[in-house]
C-alpha positions in Angstrom: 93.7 134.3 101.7 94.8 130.6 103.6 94.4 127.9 100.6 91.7 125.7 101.2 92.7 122.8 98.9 94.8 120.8 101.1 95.1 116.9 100.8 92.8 115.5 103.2 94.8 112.5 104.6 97.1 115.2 104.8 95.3 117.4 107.5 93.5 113.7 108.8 97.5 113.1 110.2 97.8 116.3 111.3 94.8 116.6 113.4 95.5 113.2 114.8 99.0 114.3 115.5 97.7 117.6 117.3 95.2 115.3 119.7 98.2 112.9 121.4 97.8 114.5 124.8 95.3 116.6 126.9 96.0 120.5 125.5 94.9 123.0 128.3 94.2 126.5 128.1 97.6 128.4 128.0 99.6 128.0 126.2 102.6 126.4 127.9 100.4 124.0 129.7 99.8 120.4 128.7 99.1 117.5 130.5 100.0 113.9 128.9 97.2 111.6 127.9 96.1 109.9 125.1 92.6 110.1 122.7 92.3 109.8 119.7 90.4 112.0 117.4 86.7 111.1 116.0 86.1 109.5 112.8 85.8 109.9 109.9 87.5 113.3 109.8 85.3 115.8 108.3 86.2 117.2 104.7 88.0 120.8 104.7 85.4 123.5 103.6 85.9 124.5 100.1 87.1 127.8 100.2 84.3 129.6 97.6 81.0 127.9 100.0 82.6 129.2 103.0 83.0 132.4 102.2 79.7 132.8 100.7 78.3 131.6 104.0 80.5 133.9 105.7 78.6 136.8 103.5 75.2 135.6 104.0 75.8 135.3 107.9 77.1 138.6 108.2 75.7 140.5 111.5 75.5 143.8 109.2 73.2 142.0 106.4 73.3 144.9 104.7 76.4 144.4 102.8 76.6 141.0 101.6 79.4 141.9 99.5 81.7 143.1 102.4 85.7 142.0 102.1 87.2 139.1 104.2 89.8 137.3 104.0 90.6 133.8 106.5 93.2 134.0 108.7 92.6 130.8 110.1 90.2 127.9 111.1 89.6 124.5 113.5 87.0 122.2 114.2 84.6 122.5 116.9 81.9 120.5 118.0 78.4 121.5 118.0 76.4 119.8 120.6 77.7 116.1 120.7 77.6 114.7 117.2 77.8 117.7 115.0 81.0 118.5 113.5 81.8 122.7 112.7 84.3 124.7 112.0 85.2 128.2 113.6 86.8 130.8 111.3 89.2 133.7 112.2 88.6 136.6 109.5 89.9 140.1 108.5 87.6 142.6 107.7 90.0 145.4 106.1 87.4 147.7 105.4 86.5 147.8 108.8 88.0 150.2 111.6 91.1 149.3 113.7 89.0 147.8 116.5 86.1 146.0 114.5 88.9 144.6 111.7 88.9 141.3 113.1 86.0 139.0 113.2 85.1 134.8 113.5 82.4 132.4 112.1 81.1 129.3 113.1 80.3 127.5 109.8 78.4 124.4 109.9 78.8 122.0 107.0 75.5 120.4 107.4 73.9 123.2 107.1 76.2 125.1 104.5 75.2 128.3 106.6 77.9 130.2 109.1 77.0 133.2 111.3 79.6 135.7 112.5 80.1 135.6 116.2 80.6 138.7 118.8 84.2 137.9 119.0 87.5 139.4 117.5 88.8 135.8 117.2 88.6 131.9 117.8 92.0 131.2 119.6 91.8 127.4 119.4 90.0 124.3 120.4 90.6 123.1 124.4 90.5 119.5 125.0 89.3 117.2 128.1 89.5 113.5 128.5 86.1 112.3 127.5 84.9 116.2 125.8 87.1 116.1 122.4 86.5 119.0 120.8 83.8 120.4 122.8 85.5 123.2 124.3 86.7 126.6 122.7 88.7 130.1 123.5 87.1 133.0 121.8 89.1 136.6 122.6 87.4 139.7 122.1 90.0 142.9 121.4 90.1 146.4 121.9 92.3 149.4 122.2 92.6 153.1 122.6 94.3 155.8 124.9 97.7 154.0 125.3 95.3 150.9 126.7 94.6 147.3 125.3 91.7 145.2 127.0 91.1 141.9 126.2 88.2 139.5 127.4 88.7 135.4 126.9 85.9 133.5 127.2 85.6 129.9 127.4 82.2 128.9 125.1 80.6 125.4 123.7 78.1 125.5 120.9 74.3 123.8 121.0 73.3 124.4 117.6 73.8 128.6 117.0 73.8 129.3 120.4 77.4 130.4 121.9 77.0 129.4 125.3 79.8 131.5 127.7 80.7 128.6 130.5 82.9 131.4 132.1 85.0 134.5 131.5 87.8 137.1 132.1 88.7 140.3 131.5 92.0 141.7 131.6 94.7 143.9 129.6 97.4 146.9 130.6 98.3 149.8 130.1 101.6 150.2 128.6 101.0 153.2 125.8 100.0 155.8 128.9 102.3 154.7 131.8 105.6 154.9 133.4 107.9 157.9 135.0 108.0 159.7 131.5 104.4 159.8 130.1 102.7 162.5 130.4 100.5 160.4 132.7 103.1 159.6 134.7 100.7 156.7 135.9 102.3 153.2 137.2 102.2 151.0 134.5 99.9 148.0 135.1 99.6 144.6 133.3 97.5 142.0 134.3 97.0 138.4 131.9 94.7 135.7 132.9 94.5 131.9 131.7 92.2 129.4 131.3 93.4 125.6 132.0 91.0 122.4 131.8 91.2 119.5 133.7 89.3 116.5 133.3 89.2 112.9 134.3 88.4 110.2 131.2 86.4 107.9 134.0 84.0 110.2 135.5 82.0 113.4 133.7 83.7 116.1 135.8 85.2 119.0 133.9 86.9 121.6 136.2 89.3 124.2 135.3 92.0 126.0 137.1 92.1 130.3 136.1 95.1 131.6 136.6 95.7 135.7 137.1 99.1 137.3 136.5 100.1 140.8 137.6 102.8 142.9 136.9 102.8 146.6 138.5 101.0 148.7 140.4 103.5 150.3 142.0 107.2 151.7 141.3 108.7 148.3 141.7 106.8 147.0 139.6 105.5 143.7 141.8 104.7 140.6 139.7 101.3 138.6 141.8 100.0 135.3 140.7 96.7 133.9 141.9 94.8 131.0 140.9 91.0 129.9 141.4 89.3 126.4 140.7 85.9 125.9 139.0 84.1 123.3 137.9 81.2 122.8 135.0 78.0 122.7 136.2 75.3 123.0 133.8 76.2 125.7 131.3 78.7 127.6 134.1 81.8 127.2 135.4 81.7 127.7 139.7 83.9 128.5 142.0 84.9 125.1 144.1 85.4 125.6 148.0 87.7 124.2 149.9 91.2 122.1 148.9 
C-alpha cells in the first residue's frame, strides 16, 4: 500500500519540478516550454478517506468491503477550476483481467467513483490546458494475445469524456514458425502526442501507429495522423 503521509512542500517541489516543459503523450516525447503549475497545490489525500471513497464508489456496490490496494495516483483537473485526483488500484481478489482498476476521487466532494479503465497512465499537458488532459489504458489478454485500448479523456464533473481513441496490441503468445499456429507474429503500438500553442486555444495532437510484422520478415511501418480538439472530439485535420 503507497504511503500517503508525504510532506507536502515535499510533493509541492516535486510537482513543480515535473511541469518545467510541455510532456506529450509517449513517452520519449517532450517538447521544451515553460508553465508553471497552479496554486496553492492541493493537500495529498489521506490515505484512510480515500480508500473509503474508493469502497463507497465501487461499480459492484455490493461489496463495499472489497480489497484494494493503490498503486499509484496524479492530479487531474475537473472542469477548469476543480482540482482531483485519479487513482491506479489492485483488486487481488479479482480475476487476472479485471485485477486492475482506477478512481477519480474528488476532494471537494470526499466521494471517488471507479472508472471503466484498467489504469490512469498519467496526466498530458498543453500550453494553456495544465492538467486538463489524461491517458487512461484499458487491458486484456487471453489466447497467446494482449489488446490494449488508450484513450485520451477530460473530466466535467463525473463525466469521462473520450476526446479520441486507439486500439491496438500483438500477438506474441500464439505466433511465429514454431507455434502450433504457425501464424506471423504481429505487433502493432500506437501513441498519443499533444501539441498546443500558449497564444491561441488550439489543441491538436499527432497519433502515431507502429507496426512490426505481418509477414516473415517481419516489416516494421510507421504512420502518423493529425487531429485537432473540437468540442469534446479530436478530428482528423486535412491537408499539410
Amino acid at each position: 500500500m503507497m504511503s500517503m503521509d508525504r510532506d507536502n512542500r515535499l510533493v509541492a517541489g516535486a510537482r513543480r519540478a515535473l511541469v518545467i516543459g510541455l510532456i506529450a503523450v509517449g513517452a520519449a516525447t517532450s517538447v521544451t516550454s515553460a508553465f508553471a503549475a497552479p496554486d496553492p497545490v492541493p493537500a495529498w489525500p489521506n490515505e484512510s478517506e480515500l480508500v473509503t471513497a474508493m469502497r463507497a464508489g465501487l461499480k459492484d456496490r455490493t461489496n463495499k468491503a472489497e480489497a484494494l490496494a493503490i498503486r499509484g495516483m496524479h492530479e487531474v483537473m475537473v472542469g477548469k477550476t476543480e482540482t482531483a485526483f485519479l487513482v491506479s488500484v489492485w483488486f487481488p481478489d479479482r480475476g487476472r483481467n479485471f485485477s486492475a482498476g482506477a478512481f477519480l476521487y474528488r476532494p471537494a466532494l470526499k466521494q471517488a467513483r471507479e472508472l471503466d479503465y484498467s489504469q490512469s497512465l498519467g496526466l498530458r499537458y498543453v500550453a494553456g490546458h495544465y492538467g486538463e488532459f489524461s491517458l487512461l489504458e484499458n487491458y486484456g489478454s487471453g489466447q497467446g494475445t494482449e489488446d490494449f485500448i488508450h484513450a485520451l479523456v477530460r473530466f466535467k464533473g463525473w463525466e469521462t469524456q473520450v476526446l479520441h481513441k486507439a486500439d491496438f496490441g500483438n500477438n506474441l503468445g500464439t505466433c511465429g514458425e514454431f507455434s502450433p499456429s504457425a501464424k506471423p507474429c504481429e505487433q502493432t503500438h500506437v501513441q498519443f502526442q499533444l501539441l498546443g500553442n500558449s497564444a491561441s486555444n488550439i489543441v491538436e495532437m499527432i497519433e502515431v501507429t507502429t507496426q512490426l510484422g505481418g509477414s516473415p520478415k517481419e516489416k516494421l511501418s510507421v504512420t502518423s495522423r493529425r487531429f485537432r480538439l473540437d468540442g469534446n472530439r479530436f478530428r482528423p485535420v486535412k491537408g499539410p
